[in-house]
C-alpha positions as CSV (number, residue, x, y, z in Angstrom):
1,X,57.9,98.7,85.6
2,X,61.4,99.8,85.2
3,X,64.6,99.1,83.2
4,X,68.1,98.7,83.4
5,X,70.1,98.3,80.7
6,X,73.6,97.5,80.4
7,X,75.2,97.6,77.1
8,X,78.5,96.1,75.9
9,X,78.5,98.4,73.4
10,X,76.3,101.2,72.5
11,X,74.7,101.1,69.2
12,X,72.3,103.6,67.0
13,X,69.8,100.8,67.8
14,X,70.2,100.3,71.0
15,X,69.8,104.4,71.3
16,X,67.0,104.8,69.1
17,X,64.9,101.7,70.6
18,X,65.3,102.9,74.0
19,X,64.3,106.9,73.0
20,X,61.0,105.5,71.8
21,X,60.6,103.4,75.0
22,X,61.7,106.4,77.2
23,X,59.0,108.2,76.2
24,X,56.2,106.1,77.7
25,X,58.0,104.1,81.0
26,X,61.2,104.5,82.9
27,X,64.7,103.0,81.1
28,X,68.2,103.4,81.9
29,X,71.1,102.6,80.0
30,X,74.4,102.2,81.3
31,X,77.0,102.5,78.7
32,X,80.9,102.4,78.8
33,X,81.7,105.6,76.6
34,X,84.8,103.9,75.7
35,X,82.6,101.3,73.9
36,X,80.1,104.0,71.4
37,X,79.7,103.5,68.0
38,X,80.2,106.8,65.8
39,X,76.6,107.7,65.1
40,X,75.3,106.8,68.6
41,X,77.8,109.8,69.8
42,X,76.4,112.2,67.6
43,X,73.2,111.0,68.2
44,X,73.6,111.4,71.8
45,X,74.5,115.0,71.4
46,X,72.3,116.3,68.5
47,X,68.6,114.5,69.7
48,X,66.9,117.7,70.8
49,X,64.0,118.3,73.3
50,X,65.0,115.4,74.9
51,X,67.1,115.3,78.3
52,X,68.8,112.0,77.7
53,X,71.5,112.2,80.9
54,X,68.3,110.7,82.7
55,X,68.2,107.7,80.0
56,X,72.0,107.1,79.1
57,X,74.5,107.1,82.1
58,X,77.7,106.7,81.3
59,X,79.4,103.6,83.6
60,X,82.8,102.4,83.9
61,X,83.3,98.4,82.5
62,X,86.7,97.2,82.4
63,X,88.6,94.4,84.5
64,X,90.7,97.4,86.8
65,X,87.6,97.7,89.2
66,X,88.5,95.3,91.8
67,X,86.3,93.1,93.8
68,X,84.6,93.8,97.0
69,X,87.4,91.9,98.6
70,X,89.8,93.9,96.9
71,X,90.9,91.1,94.3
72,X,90.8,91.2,90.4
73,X,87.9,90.6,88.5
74,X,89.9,88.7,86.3
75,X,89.7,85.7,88.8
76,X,85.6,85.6,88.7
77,X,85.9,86.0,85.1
78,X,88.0,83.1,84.3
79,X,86.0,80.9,86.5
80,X,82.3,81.8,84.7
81,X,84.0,81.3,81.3
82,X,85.5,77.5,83.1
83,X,81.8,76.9,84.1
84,X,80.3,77.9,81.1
85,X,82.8,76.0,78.6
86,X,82.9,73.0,80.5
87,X,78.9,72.4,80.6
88,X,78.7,72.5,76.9
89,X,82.1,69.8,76.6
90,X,80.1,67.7,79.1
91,X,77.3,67.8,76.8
92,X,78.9,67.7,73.2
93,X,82.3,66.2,73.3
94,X,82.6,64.3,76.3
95,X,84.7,61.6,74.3
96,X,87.2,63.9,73.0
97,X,90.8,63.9,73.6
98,X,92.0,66.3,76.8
99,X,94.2,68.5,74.5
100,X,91.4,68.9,71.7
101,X,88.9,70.1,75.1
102,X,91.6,72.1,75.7
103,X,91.9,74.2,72.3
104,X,88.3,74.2,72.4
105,X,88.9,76.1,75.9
106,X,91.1,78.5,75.1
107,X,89.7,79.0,72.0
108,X,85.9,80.0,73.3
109,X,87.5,82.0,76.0
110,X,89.7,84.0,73.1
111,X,85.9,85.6,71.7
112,X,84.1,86.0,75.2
113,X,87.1,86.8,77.4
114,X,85.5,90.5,77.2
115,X,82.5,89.8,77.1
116,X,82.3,87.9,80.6
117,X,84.4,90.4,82.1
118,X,81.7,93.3,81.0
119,X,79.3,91.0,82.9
120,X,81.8,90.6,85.6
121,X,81.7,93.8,86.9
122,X,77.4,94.8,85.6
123,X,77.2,91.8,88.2
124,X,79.5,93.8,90.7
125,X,77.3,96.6,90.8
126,X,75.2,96.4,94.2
127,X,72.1,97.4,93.4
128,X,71.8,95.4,90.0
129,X,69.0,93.3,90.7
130,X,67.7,96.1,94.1
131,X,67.1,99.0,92.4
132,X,64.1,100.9,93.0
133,X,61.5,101.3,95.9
134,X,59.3,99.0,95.3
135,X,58.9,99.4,91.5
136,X,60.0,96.3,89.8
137,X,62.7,96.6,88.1
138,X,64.2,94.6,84.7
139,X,67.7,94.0,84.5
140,X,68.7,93.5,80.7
141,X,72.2,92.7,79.7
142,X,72.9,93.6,76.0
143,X,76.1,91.7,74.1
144,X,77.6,92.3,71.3
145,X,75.8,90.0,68.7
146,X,78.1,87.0,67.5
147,X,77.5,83.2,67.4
148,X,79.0,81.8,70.4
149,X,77.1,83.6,73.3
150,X,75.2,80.8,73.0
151,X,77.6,78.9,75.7
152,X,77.2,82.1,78.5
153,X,73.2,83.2,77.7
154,X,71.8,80.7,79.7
155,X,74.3,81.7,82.4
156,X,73.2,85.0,83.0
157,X,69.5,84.2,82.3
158,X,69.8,82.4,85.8
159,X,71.4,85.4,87.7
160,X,68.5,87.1,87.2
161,X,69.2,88.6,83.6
162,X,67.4,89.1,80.2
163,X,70.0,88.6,77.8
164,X,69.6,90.2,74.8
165,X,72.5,90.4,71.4
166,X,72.8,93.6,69.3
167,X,71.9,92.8,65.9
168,X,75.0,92.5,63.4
169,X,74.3,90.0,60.6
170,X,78.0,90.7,59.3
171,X,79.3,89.0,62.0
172,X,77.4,85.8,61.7
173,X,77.9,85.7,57.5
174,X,81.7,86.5,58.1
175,X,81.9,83.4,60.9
176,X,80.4,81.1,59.2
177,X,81.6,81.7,55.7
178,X,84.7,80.6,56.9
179,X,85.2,76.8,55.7
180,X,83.9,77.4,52.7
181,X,86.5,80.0,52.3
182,X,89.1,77.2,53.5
183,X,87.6,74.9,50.8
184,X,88.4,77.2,48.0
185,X,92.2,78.1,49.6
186,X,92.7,74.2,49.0
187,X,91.1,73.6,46.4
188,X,93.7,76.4,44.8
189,X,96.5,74.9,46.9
190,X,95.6,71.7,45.1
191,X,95.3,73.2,41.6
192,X,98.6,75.1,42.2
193,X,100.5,72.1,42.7
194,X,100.7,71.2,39.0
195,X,102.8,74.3,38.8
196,X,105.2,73.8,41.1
197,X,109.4,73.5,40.8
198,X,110.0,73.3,44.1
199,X,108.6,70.3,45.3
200,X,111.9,68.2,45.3
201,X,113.8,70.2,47.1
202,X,114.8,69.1,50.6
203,X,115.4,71.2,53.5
204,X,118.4,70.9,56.3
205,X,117.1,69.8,59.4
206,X,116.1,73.0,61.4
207,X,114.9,74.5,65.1
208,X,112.4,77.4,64.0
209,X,112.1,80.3,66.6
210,X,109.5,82.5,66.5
211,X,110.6,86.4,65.9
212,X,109.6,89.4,67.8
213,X,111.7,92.6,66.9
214,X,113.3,93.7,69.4
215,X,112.1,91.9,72.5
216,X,113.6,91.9,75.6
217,X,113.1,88.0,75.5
218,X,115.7,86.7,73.1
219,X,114.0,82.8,72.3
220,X,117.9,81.9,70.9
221,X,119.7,83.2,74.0
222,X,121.0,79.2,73.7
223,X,122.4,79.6,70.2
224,X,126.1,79.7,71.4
225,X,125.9,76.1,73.3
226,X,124.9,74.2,70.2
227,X,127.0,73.1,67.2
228,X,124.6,73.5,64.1
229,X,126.7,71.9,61.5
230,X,124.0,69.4,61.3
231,X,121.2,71.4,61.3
232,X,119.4,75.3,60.4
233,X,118.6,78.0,63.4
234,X,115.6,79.6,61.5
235,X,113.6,82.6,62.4
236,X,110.2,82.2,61.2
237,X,108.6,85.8,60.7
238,X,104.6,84.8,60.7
239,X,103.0,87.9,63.0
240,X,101.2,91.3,61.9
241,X,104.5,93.0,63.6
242,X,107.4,90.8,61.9
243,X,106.5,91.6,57.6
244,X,110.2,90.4,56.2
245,X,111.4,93.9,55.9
246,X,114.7,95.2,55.4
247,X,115.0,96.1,59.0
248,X,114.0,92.8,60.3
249,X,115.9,90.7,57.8
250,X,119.2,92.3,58.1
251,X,119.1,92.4,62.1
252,X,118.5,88.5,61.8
253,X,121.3,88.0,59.3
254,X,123.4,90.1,61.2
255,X,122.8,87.5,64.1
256,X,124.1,84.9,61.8
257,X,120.7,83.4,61.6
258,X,117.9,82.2,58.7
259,X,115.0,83.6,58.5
260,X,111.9,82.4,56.7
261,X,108.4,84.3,55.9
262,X,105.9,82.2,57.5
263,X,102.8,84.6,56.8
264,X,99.7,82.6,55.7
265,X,99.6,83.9,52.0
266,X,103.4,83.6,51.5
267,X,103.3,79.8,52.5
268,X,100.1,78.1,51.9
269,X,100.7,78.6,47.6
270,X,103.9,76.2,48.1
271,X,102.8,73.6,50.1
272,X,101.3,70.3,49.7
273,X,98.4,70.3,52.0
274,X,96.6,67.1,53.3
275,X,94.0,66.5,51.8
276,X,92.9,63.3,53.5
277,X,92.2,66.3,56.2
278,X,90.7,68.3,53.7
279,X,88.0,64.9,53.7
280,X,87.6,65.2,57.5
281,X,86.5,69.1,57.4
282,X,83.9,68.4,54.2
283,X,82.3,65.0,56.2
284,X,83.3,65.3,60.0
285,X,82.5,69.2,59.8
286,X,79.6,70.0,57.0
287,X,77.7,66.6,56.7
288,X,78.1,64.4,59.9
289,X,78.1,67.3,62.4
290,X,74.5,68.7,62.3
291,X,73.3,67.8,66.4
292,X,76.6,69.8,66.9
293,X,76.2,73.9,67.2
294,X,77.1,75.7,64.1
295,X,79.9,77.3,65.6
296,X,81.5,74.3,66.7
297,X,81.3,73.4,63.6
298,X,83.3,76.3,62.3
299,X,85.6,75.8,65.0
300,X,86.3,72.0,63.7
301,X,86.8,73.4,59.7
302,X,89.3,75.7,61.7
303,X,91.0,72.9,63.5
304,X,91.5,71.0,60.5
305,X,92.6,73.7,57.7
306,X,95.4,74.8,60.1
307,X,96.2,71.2,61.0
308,X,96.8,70.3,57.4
309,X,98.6,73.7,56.5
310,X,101.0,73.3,59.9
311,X,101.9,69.8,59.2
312,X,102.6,70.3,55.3
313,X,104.8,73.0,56.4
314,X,106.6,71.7,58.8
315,X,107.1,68.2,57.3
316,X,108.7,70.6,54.0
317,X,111.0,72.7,55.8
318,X,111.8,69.4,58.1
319,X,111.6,71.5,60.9
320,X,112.4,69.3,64.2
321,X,111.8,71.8,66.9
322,X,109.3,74.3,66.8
323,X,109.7,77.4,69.7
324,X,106.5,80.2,69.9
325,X,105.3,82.2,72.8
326,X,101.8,82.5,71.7
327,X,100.2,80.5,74.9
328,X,97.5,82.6,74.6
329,X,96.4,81.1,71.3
330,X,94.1,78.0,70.4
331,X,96.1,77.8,67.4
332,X,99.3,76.3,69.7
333,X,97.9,73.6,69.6
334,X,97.0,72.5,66.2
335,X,100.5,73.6,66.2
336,X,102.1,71.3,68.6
337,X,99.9,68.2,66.9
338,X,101.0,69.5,63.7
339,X,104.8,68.7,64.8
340,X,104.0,65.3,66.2
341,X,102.5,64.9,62.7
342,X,106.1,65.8,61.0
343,X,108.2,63.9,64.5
344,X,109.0,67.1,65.7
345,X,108.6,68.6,68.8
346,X,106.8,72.2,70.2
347,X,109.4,73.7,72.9
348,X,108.2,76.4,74.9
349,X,110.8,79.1,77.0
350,X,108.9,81.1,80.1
351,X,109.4,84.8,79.0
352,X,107.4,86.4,81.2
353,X,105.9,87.0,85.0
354,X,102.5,85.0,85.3
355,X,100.4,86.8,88.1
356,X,97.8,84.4,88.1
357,X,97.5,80.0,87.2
358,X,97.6,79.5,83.6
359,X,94.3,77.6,83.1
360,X,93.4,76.9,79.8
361,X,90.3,79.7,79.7
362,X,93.2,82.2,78.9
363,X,96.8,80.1,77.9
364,X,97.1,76.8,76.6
365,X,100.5,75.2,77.1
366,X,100.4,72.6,74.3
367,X,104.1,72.4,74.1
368,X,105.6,69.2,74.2
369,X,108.8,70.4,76.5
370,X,108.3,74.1,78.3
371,X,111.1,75.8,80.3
372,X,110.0,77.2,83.5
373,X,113.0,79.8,85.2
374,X,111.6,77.6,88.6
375,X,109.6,76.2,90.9
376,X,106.9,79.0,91.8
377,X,106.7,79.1,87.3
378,X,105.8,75.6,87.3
379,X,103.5,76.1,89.6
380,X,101.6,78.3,87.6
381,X,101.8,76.8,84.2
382,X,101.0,73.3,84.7
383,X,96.9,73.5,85.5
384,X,97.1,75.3,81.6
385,X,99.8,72.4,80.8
386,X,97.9,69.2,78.1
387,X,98.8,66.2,79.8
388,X,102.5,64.9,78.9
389,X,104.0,68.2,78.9
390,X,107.4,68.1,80.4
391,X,108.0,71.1,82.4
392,X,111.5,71.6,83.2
393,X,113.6,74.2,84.7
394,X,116.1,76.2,83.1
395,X,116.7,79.4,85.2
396,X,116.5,82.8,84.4
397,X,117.1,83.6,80.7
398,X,117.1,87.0,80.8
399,X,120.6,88.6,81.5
400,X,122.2,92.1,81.0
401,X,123.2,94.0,78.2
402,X,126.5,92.7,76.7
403,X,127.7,96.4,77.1
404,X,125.9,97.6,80.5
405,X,129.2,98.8,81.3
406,X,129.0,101.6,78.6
407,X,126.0,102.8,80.5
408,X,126.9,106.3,82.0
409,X,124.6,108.9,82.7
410,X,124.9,112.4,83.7
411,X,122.6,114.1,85.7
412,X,122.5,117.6,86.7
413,X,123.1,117.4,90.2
414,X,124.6,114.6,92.5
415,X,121.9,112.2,92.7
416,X,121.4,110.8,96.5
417,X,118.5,108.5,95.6
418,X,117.9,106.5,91.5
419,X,115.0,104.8,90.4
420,X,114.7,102.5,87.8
421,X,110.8,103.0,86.6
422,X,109.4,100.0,84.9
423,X,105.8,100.1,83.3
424,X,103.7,97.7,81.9
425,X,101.5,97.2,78.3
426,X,97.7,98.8,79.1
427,X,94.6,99.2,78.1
428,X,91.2,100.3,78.9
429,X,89.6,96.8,79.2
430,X,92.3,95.1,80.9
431,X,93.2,93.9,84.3
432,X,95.9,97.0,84.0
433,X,94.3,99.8,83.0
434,X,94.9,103.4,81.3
435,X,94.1,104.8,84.4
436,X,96.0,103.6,86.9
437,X,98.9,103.8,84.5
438,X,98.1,107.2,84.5
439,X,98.2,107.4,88.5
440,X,101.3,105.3,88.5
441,X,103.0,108.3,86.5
442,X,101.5,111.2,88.1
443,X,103.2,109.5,91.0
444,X,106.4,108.5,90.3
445,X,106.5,112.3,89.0
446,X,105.2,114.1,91.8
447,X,108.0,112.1,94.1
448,X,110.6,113.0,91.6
449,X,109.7,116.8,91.5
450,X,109.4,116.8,95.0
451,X,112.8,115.5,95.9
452,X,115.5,117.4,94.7
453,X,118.5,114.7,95.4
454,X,116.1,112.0,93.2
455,X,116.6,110.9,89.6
456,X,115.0,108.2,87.8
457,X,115.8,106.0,84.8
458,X,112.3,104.6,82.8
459,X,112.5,102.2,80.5
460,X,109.5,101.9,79.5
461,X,106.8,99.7,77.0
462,X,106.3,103.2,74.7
463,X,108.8,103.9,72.5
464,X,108.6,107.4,73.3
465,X,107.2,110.1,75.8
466,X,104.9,111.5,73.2
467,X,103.5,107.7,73.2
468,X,102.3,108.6,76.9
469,X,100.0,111.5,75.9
470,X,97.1,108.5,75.3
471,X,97.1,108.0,78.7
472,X,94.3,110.0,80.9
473,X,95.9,113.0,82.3
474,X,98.2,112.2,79.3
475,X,99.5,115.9,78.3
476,X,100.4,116.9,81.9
477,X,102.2,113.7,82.2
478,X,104.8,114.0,78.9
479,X,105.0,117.6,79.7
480,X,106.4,117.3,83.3
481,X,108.4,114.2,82.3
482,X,110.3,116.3,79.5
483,X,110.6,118.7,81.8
484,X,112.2,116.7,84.3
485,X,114.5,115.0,81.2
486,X,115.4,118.4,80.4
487,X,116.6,119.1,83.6
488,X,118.9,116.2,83.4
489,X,116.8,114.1,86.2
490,X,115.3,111.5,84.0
491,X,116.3,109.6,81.3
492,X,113.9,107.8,79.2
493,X,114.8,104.2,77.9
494,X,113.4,102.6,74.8
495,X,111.7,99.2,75.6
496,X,114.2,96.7,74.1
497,X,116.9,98.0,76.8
498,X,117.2,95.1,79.7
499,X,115.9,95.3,82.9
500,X,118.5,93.9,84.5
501,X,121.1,96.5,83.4
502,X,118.2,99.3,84.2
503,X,118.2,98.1,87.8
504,X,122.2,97.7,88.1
505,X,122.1,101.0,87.8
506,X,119.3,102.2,90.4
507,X,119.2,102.0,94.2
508,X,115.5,100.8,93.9
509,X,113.7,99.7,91.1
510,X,110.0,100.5,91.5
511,X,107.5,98.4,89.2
512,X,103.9,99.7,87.8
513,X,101.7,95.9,88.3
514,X,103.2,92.4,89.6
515,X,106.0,93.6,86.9
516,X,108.1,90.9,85.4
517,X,111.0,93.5,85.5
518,X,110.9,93.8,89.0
519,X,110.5,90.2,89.3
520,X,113.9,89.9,87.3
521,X,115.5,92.6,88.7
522,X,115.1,90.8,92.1
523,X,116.5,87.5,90.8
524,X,119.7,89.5,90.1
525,X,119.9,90.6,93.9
526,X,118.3,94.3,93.0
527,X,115.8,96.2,95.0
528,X,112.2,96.3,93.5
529,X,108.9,97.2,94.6
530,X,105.7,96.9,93.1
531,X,102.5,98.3,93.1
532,X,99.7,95.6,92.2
533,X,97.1,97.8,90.8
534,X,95.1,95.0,89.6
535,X,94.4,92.8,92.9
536,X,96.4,89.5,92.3
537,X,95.8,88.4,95.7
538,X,95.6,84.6,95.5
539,X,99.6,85.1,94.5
540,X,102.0,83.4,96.9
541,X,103.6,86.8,97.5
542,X,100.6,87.7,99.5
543,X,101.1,84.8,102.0
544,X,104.3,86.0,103.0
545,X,103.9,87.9,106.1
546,X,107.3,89.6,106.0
547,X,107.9,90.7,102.4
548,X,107.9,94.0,101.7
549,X,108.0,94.3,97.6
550,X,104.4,94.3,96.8
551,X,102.1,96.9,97.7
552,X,98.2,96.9,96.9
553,X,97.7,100.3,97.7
554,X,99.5,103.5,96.1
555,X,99.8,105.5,99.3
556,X,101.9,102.5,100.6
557,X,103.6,102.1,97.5
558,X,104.9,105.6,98.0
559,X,105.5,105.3,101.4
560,X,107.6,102.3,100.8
561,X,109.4,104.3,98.2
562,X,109.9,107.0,100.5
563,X,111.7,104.7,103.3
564,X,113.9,103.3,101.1
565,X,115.7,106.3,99.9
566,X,115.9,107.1,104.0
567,X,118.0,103.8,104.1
568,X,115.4,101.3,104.9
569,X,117.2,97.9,102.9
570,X,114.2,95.8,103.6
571,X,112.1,97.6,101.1
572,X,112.4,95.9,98.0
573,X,114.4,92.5,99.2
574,X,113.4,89.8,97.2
575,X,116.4,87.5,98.9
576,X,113.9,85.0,99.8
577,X,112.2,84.4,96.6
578,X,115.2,84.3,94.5
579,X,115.4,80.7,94.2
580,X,111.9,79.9,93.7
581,X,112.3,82.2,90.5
582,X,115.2,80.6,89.4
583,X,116.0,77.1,90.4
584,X,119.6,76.6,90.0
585,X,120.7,80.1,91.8
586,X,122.8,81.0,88.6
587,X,122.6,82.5,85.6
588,X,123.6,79.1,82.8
589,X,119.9,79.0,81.1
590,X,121.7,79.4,77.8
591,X,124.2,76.1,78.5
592,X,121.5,73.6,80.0
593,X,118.6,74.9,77.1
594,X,121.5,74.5,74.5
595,X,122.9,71.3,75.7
596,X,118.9,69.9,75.5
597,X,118.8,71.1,72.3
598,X,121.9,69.8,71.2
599,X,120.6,66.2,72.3
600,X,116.9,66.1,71.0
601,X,118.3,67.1,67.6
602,X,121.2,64.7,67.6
603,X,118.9,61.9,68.6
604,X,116.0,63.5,66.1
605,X,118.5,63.3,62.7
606,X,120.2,59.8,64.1
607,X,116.3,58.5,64.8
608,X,113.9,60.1,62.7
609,X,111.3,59.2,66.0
610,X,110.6,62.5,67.8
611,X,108.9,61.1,70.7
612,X,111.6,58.7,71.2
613,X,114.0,61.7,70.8
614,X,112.1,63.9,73.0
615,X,112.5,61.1,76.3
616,X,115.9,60.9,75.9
617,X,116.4,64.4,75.6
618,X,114.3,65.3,78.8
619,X,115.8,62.5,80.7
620,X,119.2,63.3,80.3
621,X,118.4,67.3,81.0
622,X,117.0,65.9,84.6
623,X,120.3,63.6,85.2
624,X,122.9,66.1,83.9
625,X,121.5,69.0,85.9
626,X,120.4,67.2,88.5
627,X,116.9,68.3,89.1
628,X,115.4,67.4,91.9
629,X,111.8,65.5,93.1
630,X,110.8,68.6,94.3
631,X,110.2,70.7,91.4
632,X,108.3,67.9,89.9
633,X,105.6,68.4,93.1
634,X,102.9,70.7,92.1
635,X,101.7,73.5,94.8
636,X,98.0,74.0,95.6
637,X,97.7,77.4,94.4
638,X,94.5,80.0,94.3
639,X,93.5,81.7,91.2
């Protein structure tokens, strides 16, 4: 009897164990040495006497291998992670409301996303469960220990699996430590309050916009159409990447904006929290909830600390509108109930490309109101939408630079032919990988090098070239790129720099992944191609026979490329697509998104009711801009 074993993540047990068992019967281990814990490599390199390239073979696991078909694993992962999510909801919480199923969704998906994808593509393999003449073989799939595989074991039991879990008691006492640990932040929160000046101060009515530093995607781009004389414009600075530094706090104020630091520690030791909540976690959650799984129970003490901490924020800083980006989160939508809680609102601005639907097993759009740039957006957003959402469009948001115009560039030579290179956030695990980041570059530099009368402009998601030397193949690439900057053929953008004014200035602007750059670029009437490395091929584009901007394989990619500098104008023209990416064919996002502001908090102050506020608001938008029936009509899309 044989066995196959394939780890999520190597482990000095997992190594050890299947040493000993080596000696005496055939095992394999197939191991992603991206995913090797630090003893386990010098382990693997030390053991002597022992020829272990027979036991552990090293096996690629990441969401970049594609399908047989050709198309992303991404789409079979989301759909096991659907099955396996929805079988325990019809089993433990079939009363619950939708949008509660819903965080519960996004929220299981957020810890096993990885994992099911590892099991994705073990279960891609061909000869998984047929290797062997004739010996019978075991197939063991070996996850990373922690408390919620419980909803995807008996899954992969009945493909023909023995699941087994590393063993990590950490993980388990750190999970499930957790409400008492929100417990005692209360219980200080409540002892605090006896200490507290600042309880009887009152706050202007405000719209609070979440704060990346320097994005692309400015979330106030509509700051200009409104008259705040009545209410605050507040940046709230609550992620890892936003601390209220200098630097952050002086580019807001320069703005003319507030800002406020939202971070956990810095809020919860001035607010009131709920404690009638605080009731619900201690009977709902520890007493009456013992037929329920423990981590559901965690997930409920979860639910209601953030709830209470939400709603006692927002209802102190009478916040009225609240606008994030974090669809990927569960913790939207405490967020968004939170508001309703303090008769506000969650608004929600499309920022960014969607290559696939947005069901709830990887975003959860629990705003109240969510601006889609058009039709095709809509499309995509509302399977991940709660019910009640109002999905609206506003057009395209994102515009050039307010100096573009400045722009000049000299290159060494006349250039005949100028790309504009966009790239895209990677990693080893995702759908776009490190690798074929790596052979988009190698590319797009070999075609550069090879063509004297080319020249390129990259704006790119590193901040620098050196930031490219992680990348596989990484020194060769940053040394030919400076090399071709030095030469005055390339110039190297920094990230915050808009794609629209990067493509102005290009005669084709060619796109690593279904690239919302290109996307963009196109609205504006600019040539873009793409190459989609990851296999989105449920997308609409694919259905269009004629288009000639999205290319699955690289060779075409380049040959598309290649055409277009010999004069070819159909490369690239996204003409018929415009519209469906931006529904009113010009570029006045900032005045309609203003002017809906504008009403919801007029009505909000006048009213105090923001449900009632948030009906007029929409219905007006839909009358004054005169959208029509048909972008209410959902598509059938695929995937």
């Amino acid at each position: 009897m044989g066995r196959n074993l394939w780890v999520e993540r190597l482990t000095i047990g997992i190594v050890v164990r299947t040493v000993l068992i080596g000696l005496f019967s055939r095992i394999c281990v197939y191991y992603d040495e991206h995913n090797v814990s630090d003893i386990s490599k010098v382990l693997l390199r030390v053991l002597p006497g022992l020829d272990l390239s027979r036991i552990f073979i090293k096996a690629k696991r990441n969401l970049g291998q594609m399908a047989s078909d050709g198309s992303s694993m991404a789409y079979e992962t989301r759909q096991t992670l659907d099955t396996c999510i929805t079988r325990f909801l019809d089993r433990y919480a079939p009363h619950k409301p939708e949008s509660f199923k819903k965080m519960i969704i996004c929220y299981a998906s957020g810890l096993l996303y990885r994992r099911v994808a590892f099991a994705t593509s073990v279960l891609s393999e061909p000869y998984i469960l047929s290797e062997g003449s004739g010996e019978q073989i075991i197939n063991y799939l070996y996850f990373k220990k922690h408390p919620i595989n419980s909803l995807i074991v008996s899954y992969y039991a009945h493909k023909g699996f023995v699941v087994k879990q590393s063993f990590d008691l950490s993980v388990y006492i750190k999970y499930y430590m957790r409400p008492l640990y929100y417990m005692i932040v209360i219980l200080y929160n409540k002892v605090s309050a006896a200490f507290r000046n600042d309880n009887a101060m009152t706050h202007k009515p405000a719209v609070w916009v979440e704060y990346s530093h320097k994005d692309v995607a400015d979330f106030v781009f509509w700051r200009h159409a409104v008259n705040t004389d009545n209410f605050d414009i507040v940046y709230y600075l609550d992620r890892p990447d936003t601390p209220p530094s200098e630097e952050i706090t002086k580019t807001i104020e320069s703005m003319g904006l507030k800002w406020i630091d939202a971070h956990f520690f810095s809020m919860f030791k001035v607010l009131d929290m709920d404690y009638s909540l605080t009731d619900r976690l201690i009977k709902d959650v520890m007493l009456r909830k013992a037929a329920m799984p423990a981590w559901y129970r965690t997930f409920e003490s979860q639910y209601y600390f953030y709830l209470s901490f939400y709603s006692a924020m927002f209802r102190k800083y009478n916040v009225k509108i609240l606008i994030q980006h974090q669809e990927a989160s569960w913790v939207t939508g405490v967020q968004a109930e939170a508001m309703e809680l303090s008769n506000g609102i969650m608004m929600g601005v499309h920022w960014s490309n969607y290559p696939h639907i947005l069901s709830t097993t990887t975003h959860l759009v629990a705003h109240h109101v969510f601006f889609a740039w058009g039709k095709m957006i809509s499309d995509f957003v509302g399977p991940g939408a709660k019910t009640g959402t109002h999905i609206i469009p506003s057009g395209i948001i994102i515009g050039p630079d307010g100096n573009s115009s400045d722009r000049t560039f000299r290159f060494a030579k006349p250039i005949e032919f100028k790309l504009a290179v966009f790239d895209s956030s990677a990693e080893y695990r995702g759908a776009v990988t490190l690798e074929s980041l790596s052979e988009f570059y190698l590319k797009i530099i070999s075609l550069l090098e090879e063509n004297t009368g080319w020249g390129a402009i990259i704006k790119s998601k590193c901040w620098t070239i050196d930031t490219l030397g992680a990348l596989p193949h990484g020194e060769q690439i940053t040394a030919r790129l400076k090399a071709l900057v030095q030469q005055q053929k390339v110039y190297y953008f920094v990230r915050e720099i808009s794609p629209v004014t990067a493509a102005s200035l290009a005669d084709l602007s060619v796109c690593y992944g279904l690239n919302s750059a290109g996307i963009v670029a196109g609205v504006y009437g600019h040539k873009a191609v793409h190459w989609d490395c990851s296999g989105w091929v449920n997308h609409p584009f694919y259905k269009d026979a004629d288009q000639k901007f999205i290319y699955p394989g690289l060779e075409d990619f380049e040959k598309a490329i290649v055409k277009a500098s010999r004069g070819d104008k159909s490369i690239g023209d996204f003409s018929k697509w415009q519209q469906k990416f931006n529904y009113f064919n010009d570029f006045e996002a900032p005045r309609r998104v203003g002017g809906f502001v504008q009403t919801f908090m007029d009505e909000a102050i006048k009213t105090g009711d923001g449900g009632h506020s948030l009906g007029i608001a929409v219905r007006r938008y839909i009358e004054s801009n005169n959208v029509g029936d048909d972008f209410f009509c959902p598509a059938a899309l695929k995937g």
